[in-house]
TORKOL-98195 format. One record per residue (C-alpha): x, z, y; residue in three letters. Coordinates in steps of 0.02 Angstrom, whole numbers, plus 50000, padded with zeros to 5 digits. Layout:
XZYALA ...
This chain:
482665008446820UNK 482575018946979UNK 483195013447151UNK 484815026247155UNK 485455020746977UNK 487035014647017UNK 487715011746824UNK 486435004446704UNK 486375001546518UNK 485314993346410UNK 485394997046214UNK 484404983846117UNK 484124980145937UNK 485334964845925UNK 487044971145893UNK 487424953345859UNK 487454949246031UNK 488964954646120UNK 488634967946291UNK 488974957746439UNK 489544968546594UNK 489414965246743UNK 490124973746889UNK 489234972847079UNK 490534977947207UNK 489564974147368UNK 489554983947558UNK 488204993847509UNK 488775008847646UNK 489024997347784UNK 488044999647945UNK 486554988047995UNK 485604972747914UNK 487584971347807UNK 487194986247711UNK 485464985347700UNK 485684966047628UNK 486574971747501UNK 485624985747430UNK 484164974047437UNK 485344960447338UNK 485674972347218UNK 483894978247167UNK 483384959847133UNK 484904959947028UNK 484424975446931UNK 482684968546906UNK 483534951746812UNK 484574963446707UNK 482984970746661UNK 482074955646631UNK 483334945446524UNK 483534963346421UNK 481934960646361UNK 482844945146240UNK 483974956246155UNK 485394955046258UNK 486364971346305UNK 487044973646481UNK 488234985046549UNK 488034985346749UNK 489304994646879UNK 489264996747037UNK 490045001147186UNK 490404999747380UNK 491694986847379UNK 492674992847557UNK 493454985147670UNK 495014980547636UNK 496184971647462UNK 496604989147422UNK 494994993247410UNK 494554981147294UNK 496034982547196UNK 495605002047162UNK 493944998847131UNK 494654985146979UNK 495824999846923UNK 494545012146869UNK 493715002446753UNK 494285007446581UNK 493015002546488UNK 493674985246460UNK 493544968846567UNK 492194962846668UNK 491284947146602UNK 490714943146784UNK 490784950046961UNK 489564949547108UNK 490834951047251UNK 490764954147457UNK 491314939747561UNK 492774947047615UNK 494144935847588UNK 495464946247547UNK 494324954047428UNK 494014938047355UNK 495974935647317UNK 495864951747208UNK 494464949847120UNK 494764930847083UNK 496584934947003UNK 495734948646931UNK 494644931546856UNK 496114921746816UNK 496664935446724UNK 495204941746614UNK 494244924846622UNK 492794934446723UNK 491674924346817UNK 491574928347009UNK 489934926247091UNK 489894928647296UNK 487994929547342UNK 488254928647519UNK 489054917147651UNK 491064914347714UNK 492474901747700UNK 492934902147523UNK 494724893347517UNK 495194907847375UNK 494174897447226UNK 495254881747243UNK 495704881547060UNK 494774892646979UNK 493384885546875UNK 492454901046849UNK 492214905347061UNK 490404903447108UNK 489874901547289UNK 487924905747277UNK 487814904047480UNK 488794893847590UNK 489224890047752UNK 488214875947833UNK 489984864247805UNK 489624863547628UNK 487854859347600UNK 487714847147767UNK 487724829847669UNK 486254835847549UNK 485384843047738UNK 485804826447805UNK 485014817947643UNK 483584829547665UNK 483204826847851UNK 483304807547826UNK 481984807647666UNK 480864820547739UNK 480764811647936UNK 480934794747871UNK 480634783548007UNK 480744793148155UNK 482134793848281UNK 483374805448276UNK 484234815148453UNK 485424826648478UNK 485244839448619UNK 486344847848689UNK 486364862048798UNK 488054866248835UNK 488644849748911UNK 489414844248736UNK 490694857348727UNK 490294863948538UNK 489314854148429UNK 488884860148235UNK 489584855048058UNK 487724845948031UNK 487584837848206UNK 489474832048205UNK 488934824248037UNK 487254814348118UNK 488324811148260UNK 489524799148136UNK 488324795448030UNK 486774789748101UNK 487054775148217UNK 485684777148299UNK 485744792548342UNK 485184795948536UNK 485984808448659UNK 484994821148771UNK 485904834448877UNK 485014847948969UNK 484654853549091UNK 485044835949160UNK 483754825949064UNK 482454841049037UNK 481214828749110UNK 481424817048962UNK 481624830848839UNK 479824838848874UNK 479154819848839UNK 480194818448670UNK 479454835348613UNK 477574827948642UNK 478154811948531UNK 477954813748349UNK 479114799948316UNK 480534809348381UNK 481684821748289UNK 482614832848414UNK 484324839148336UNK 485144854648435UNK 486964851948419UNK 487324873148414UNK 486554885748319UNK 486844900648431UNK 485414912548499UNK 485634906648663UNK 485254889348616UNK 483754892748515UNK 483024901648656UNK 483474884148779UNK 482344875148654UNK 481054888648633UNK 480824890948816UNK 480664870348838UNK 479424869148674UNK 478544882048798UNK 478484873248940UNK 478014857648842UNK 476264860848801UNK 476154856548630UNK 477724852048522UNK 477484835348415UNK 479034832348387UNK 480084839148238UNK 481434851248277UNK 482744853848165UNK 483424872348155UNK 484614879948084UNK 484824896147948UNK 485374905848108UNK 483594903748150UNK 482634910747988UNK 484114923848020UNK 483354931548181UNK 481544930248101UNK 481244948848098UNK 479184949548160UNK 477684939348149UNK 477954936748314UNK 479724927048293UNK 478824917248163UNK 477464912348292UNK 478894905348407UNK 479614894648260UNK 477954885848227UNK 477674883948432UNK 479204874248416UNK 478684864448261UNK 480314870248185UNK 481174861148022UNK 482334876047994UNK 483514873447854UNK 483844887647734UNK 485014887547561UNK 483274900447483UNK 481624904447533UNK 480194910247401UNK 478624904847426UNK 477464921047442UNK 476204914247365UNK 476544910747213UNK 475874921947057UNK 477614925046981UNK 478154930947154UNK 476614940347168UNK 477064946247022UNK 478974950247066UNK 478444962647223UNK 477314971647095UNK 478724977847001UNK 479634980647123UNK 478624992247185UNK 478554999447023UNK 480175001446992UNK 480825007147164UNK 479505016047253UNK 479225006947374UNK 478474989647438UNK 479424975347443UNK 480054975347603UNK 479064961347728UNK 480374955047829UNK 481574953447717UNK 480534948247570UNK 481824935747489UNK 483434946847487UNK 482944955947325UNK 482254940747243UNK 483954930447302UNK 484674943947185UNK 483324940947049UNK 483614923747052UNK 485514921247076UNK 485624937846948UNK 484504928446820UNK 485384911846827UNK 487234918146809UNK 486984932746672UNK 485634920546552UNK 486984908246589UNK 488154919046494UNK 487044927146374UNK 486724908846303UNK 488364899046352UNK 489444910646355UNK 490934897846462UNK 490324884146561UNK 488494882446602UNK 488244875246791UNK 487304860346703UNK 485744872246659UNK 484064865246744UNK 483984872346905UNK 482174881146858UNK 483224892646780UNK 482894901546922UNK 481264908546886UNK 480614913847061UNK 481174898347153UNK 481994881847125UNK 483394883947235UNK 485194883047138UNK 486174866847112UNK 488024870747090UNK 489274854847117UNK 491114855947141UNK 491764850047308UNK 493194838147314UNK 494774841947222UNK 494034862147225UNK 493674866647028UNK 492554881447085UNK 490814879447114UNK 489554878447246UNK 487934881247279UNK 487274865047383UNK 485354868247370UNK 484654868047546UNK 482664865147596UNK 481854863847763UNK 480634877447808UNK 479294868847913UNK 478584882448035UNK 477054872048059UNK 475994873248230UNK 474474879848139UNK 475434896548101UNK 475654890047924UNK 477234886647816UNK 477954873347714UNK 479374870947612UNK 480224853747600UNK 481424851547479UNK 482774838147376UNK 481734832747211UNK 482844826547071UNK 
């Protein structure tokens, strides 16, 4: 397995076993930290073909830039004559999504989206997997999160924009928590530089944009010392690119929530970048350290999934995701397609240190 391999087959010694293929139509041409993501996705991906290969199980992998457009999709679906797909790792382009999930309705494929958007196309389709959502979806298991992990404290919502926008997960505390407090700045900075020195207090920003993290960074600043917990958001792990971005988090005592993040330290992820950098030439990159092992992960889960059940198999433990517990698919409402509503807090502690809090079942 070499990093340009872009069709991969595995021949093992247990013909009894039928090939599974799997096809990976993602933006891998696309400019910036889009393409980039999904190259990375896809690596991690390769390296769980590799590693479930090992069983006996033979895979057929193809892939492909997806495009930009249906038509795109649609021609990529059209060239396949090799037979069916047994699953698909899709873009989050919705009108993508519409082919490739009547292309599932039609084959019985399963239809795997490992990265974020609305996803109204999987309303009756059983076999539609939403690995990461938007912040909508997984806000009553943040909520339930925030609650168990700060239990006791007081909760407040600031808001920098005199209340004009406010979040899916702040809306939610807002109707939720009774008593919840209200801060606005700049008119009540004084009061919100003596909430950030109070460890009892839990200071909510109602909006996720850059412009409001940097409001709260500049008052944690100003503060002296940040006691407080601040909740952030995965916009914030987003724009993590340096040391130096992490530094800010933990000046701010940040609680940032995030659907995946590997702990480093662990031996099997020690492990993980070591064959990586076997098997692509390169180190695993820093920065973006949990892209290729989101595709290990997410990979590993759905294709053991159907190497051993074959249909339906959402109800595996969640450690079958070997590099981090982080995958608990539940339906949502009256929508028979599945979702992903694992979500953690990433503590950016003050000492430069990080921890991970997360839902224990």
């Amino acid at each position: 397995m070499k990093k340009n391999i872009l069709i991969l087959l595995f021949t093992v010694a247990l013909p009894a076993l039928a090939q599974i293929r799997v096809g990976v139509f993602l933006p891998f041409k696309s400019q910036g930290a889009v393409g980039s993501s999904a190259v990375e996705y896809y690596r991690g991906l390769l390296m769980a073909v590799d590693s479930l290969s090992q069983s006996g199980q033979e895979f057929c992998v193809v892939a492909a830039h997806s495009g930009q457009s249906a038509a795109d999709m649609q021609a990529l679906l059209n060239e396949q004559k090799d037979g069916p797909f047994n699953i698909i790792f899709g873009p989050s382009n919705q009108e993508q999504i519409k082919v490739i999930n009547d292309y599932s309705r039609r084959y019985g494929a399963k239809v795997a989206i490992p990265f974020g958007g609305a996803y109204d196309n999987f309303i009756s389709n059983p076999s539609f997997y939403a690995l990461r959502v938007t912040m909508t979806d997984f806000t009553p298991e943040a909520y339930q999160l925030t609650v168990s992990a700060l239990r006791g404290k007081t909760l407040y919502l600031l808001s920098t924009d005199g209340g004009a926008q406010i979040s899916p997960f702040a809306n939610y505390i807002s109707k939720y928590v009774k008593a919840v407090r209200m801060l606005e700045w700049p008119k009540q900075e004084k009061k919100i530089l003596q909430l950030m020195a109070d460890e009892s207090a839990v200071i909510i920003p109602t909006m996720y944009d850059e412009q409001t993290q940097s409001i709260v960074s500049a008052l944690a600043a100003k503060s002296g010392g940040v006691r407080a917990a601040v909740i952030g958001y995965p916009a914030w792990y987003d724009r993590v690119q340096t040391d130096a971005d992490r530094k800010v988090l933990c000046q701010m005592n940040a609680y940032v929530m995030q659907q995946y993040y590997p702990r480093t330290d662990l031996p099997r992820v020690k492990k993980f970048a070591s064959l990586y950098k076997d098997n692509f030439d390169q180190e695993l990159p820093h920065e973006r350290f949990s892209l290729p092992m989101w595709g290990f992960d997410t990979g590993y889960y759905m294709l053991k999934g159907l190497a051993r059940h074959k249909i339906e198999f959402y109800d595996q433990q969640v450690y079958a995701a070997p590099l981090q517990s982080a995958l608990r698919f539940k339906p949502r409402s009256t929508l028979s397609g599945l979702i992903n509503t694992a979500v953690l807090l990433v503590h950016y502690k003050p000492d430069g240190t990080q921890e991970l809090v997360e839902i224990t079942e």
